[in-house]
C-alpha distance (Angstrom), angle and dihedral (degrees) to the residues before:
residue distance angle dihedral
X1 . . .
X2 3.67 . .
X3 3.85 110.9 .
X4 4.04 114.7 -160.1
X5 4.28 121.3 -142.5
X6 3.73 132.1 -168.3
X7 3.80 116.3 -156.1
X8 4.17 114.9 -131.2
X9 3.62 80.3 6.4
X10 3.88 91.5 -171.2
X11 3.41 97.9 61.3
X12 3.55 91.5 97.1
X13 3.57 93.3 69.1
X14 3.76 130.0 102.7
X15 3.86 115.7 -76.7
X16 3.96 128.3 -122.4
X17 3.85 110.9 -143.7
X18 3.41 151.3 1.3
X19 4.31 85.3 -85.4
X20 3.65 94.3 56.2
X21 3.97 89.1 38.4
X22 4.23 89.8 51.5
X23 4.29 88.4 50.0
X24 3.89 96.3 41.0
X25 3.87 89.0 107.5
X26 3.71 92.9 50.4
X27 4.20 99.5 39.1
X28 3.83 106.3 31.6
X29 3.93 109.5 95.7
X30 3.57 93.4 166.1
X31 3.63 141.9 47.2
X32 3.80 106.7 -164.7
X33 3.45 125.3 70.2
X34 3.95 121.7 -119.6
X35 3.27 97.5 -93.3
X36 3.73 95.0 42.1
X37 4.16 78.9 52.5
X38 3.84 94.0 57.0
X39 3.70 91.1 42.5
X40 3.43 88.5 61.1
X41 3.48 94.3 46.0
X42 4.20 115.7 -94.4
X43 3.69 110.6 141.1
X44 4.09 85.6 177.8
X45 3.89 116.9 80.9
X46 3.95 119.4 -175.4
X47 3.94 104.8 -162.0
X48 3.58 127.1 179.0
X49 3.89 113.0 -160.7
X50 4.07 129.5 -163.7
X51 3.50 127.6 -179.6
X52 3.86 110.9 -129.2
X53 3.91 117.4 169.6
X54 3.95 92.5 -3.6
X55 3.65 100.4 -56.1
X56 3.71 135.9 82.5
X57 3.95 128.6 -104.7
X58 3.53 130.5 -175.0
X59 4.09 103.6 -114.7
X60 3.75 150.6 159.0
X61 3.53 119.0 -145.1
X62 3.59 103.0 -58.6
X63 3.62 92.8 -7.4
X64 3.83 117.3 102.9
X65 4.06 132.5 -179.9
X66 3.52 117.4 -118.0
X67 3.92 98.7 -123.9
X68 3.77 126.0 37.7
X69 3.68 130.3 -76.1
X70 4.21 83.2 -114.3
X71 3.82 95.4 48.9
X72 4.09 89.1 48.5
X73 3.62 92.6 52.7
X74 3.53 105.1 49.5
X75 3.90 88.8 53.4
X76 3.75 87.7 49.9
X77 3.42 92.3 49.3
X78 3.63 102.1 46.9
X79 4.61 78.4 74.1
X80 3.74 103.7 43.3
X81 4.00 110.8 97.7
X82 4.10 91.6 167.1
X83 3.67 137.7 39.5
X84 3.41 124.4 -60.4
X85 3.73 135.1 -169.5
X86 4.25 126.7 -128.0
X87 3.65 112.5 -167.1
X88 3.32 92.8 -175.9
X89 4.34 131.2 -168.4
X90 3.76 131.0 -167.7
X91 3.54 113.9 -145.6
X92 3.87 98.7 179.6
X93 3.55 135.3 95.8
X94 3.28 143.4 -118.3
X95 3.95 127.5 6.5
X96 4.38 108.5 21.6
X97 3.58 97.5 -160.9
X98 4.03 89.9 122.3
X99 3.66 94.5 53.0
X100 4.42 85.5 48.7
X101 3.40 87.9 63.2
X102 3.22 100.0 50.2
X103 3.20 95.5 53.9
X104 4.08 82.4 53.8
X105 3.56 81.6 53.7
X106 3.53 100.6 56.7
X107 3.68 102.6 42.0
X108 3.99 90.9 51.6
X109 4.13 102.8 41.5
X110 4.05 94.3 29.8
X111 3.32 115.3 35.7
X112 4.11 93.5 157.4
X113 4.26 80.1 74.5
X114 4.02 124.7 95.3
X115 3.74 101.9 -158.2
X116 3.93 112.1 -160.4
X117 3.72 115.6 175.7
């Protein structure tokens, strides 16, 4: 069975900022949100996350979503009825504690996901 992917998969989400607004051209890969993505049929979701201000956002280099990685997903979530795949990429620095507990996250409320990192 042929399974469809989206690279930086979040991308298509809204922006936070007048930064993120100013690289859109340069970071966005996609145009659809996730949930427009599953609609359509991807099962394979590239996310890159960054910790700004304590929480995580999907981003892209300088590129950041306007709501939080947490927010996002439960939206997304509320449409998937099958399993999906995360591939997801931290592109932060320093201490990863955030991005452990999202993981925790994941593997408790959404068991339907297969997070590879």
């Amino acid at each position: 069975m042929l399974k469809i992917g989206t690279h930086n998969s979040g991308t298509g989400e809204k922006s936070s900022g007048l930064l993120s607004w100013l690289v859109v051209p340069f970071s966005k890969c996609q145009s659809k949100t996730l949930v427009e993505q599953y609609k359509a049929g991807c099962r394979y979701f590239d996310i890159r996350v960054k910790e700004y201000k304590g929480k995580l956002y999907l981003a892209h280099g300088l590129w950041r979503s306007k709501y939080d990685i947490y927010k996002i997903l439960r939206e997304f979530f509320g449409y998937v009825n099958d399993k999906v795949y995360l591939m997801v990429t931290y592109e932060g620095q320093g201490h990863i504690d955030e991005l452990n507990q999202f993981y925790e996250w994941l593997k408790w409320d959404y068991p339907c996901v297969v997070v590879t990192s």
